[in-house]
C-alpha beads as a LAMMPS data file, in Angstrom:
LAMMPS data file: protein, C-alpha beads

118 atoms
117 bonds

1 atom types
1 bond types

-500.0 500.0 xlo xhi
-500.0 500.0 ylo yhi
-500.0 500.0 zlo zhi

Masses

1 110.0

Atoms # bond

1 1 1 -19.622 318.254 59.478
2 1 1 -22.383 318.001 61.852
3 1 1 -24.182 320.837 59.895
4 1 1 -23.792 319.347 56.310
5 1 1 -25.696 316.311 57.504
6 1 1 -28.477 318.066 59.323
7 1 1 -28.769 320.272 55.914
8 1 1 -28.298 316.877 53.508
9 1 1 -31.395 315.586 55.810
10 1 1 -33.304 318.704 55.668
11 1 1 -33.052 318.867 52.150
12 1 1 -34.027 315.360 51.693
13 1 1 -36.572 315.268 53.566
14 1 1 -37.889 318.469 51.306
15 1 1 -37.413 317.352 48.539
16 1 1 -39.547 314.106 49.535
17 1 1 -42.130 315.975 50.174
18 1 1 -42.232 318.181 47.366
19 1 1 -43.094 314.829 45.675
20 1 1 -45.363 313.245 48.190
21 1 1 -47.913 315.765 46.914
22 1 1 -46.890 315.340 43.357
23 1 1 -47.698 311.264 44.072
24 1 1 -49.807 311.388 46.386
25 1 1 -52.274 308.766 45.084
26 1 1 -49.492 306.161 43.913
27 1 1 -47.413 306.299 46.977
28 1 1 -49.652 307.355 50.152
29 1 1 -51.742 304.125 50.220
30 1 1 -51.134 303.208 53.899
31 1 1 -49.517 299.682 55.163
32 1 1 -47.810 297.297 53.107
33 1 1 -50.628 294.943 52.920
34 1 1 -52.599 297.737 51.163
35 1 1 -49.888 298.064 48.684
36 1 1 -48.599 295.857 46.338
37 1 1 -45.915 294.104 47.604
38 1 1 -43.367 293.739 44.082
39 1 1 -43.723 297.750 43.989
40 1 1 -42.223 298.757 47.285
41 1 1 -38.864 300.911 46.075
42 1 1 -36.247 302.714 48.215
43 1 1 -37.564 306.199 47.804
44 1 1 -41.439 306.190 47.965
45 1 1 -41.690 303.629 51.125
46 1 1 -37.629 303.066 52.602
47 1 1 -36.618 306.343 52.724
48 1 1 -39.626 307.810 55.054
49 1 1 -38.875 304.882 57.641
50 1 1 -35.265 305.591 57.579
51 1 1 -35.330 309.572 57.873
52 1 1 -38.225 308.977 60.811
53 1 1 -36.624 306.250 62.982
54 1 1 -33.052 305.423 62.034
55 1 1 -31.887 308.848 60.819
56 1 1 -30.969 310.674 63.741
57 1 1 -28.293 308.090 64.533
58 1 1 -27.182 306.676 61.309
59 1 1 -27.016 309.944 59.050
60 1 1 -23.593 311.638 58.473
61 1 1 -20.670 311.450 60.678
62 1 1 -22.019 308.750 62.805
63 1 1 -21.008 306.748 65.879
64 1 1 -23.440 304.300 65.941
65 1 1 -21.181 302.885 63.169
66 1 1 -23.587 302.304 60.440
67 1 1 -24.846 305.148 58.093
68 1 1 -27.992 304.812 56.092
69 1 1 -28.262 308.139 54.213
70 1 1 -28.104 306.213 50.563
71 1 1 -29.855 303.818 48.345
72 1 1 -26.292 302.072 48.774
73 1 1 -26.034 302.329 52.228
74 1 1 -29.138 301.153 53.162
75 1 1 -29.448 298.160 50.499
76 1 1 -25.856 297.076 51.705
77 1 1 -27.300 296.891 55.332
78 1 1 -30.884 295.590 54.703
79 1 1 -30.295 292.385 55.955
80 1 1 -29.324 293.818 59.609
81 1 1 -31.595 296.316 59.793
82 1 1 -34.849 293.993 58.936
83 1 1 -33.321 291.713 61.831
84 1 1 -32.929 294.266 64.126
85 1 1 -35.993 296.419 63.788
86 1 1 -37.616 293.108 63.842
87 1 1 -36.250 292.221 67.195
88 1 1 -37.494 295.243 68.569
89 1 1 -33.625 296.461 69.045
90 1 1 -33.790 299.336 66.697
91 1 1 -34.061 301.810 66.883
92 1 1 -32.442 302.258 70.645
93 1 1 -33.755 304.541 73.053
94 1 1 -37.282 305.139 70.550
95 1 1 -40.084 303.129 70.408
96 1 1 -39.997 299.914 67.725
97 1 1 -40.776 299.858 64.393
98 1 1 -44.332 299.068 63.328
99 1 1 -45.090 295.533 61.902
100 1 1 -46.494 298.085 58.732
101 1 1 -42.695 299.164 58.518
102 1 1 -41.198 296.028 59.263
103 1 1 -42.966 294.492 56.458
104 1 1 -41.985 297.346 54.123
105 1 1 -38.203 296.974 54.854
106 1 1 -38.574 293.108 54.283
107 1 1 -41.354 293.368 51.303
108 1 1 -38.436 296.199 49.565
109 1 1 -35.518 293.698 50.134
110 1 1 -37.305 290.380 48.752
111 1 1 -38.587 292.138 46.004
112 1 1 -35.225 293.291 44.865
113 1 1 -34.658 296.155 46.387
114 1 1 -35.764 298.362 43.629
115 1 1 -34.829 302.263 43.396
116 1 1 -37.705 304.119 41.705
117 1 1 -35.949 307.003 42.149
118 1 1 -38.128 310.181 41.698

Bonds

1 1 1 2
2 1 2 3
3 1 3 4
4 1 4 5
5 1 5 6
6 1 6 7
7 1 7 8
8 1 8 9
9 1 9 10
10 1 10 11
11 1 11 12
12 1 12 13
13 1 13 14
14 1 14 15
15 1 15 16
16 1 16 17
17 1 17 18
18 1 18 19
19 1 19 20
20 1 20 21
21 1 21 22
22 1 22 23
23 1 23 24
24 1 24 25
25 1 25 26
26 1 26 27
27 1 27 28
28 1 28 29
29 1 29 30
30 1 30 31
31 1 31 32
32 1 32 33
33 1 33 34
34 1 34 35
35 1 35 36
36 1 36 37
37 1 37 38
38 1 38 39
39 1 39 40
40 1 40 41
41 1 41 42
42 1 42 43
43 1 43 44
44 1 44 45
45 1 45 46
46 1 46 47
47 1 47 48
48 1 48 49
49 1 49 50
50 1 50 51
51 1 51 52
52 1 52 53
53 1 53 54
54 1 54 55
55 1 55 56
56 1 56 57
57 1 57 58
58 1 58 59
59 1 59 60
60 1 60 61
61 1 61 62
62 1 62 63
63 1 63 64
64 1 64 65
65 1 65 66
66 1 66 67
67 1 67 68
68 1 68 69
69 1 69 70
70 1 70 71
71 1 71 72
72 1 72 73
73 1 73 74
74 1 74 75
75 1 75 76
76 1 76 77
77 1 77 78
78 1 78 79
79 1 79 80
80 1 80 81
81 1 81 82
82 1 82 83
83 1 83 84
84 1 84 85
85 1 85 86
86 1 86 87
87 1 87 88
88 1 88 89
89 1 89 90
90 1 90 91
91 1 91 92
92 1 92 93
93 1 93 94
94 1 94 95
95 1 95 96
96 1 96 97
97 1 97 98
98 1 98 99
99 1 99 100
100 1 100 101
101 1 101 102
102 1 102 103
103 1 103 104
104 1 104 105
105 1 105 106
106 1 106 107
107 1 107 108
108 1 108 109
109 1 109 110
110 1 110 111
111 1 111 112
112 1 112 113
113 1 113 114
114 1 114 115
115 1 115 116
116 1 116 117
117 1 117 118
């Protein structure tokens, strides 16, 4: 089991890059304050902060208890991760979160935590 979510990450992470290059000038514009806050979406801005800071604990079979390898799973548990990355608490044993990602997480959820799935 431990395999399938290394290769489900993997293959993620591939396939977001893939497109990175494809979108390069829409989605690699730097902070949050650069970019315009209603057009934050899951895939383009969430998914690179989750699969670089909270993925290596919360992907798969998990014990930290709360997984965050979906669109669904991570817009069910937006609320607790924007308070804990904010609190400096998450992720444990890394360094924080920058304010840049911080506002990303909480731009995404107050702007309806839109998809824009590629």
């Amino acid at each position: 089991m431990k395999y399938l979510a290394i290769l489900l990450a993997v293959t993620i992470l591939l396939f977001l890059n893939a497109c990175a290059d494809k979108n390069k000038n829409a989605s690699n514009k730097g902070p949050v304050s650069m970019i315009a806050a209603d057009s934050i979406c899951y895939s383009r801005h969430v998914v690179p902060i989750l699969n670089s800071r909270c993925a290596p604990c919360h992907v798969g079979q998990t014990t930290a208890g709360v997984r965050l390898d979906s669109y669904d799973l991570a817009k069910k548990n937006i609320d607790p991760i924007i308070m804990e990355t904010a609190a400096g608490t998450m992720p444990r044993g890394g360094p924080s979160l920058s304010t840049s990602q911080v506002d990303t997480l909480k731009a995404w959820r107050q702007n309806g935590e839109k998809a824009c799935l590629l």
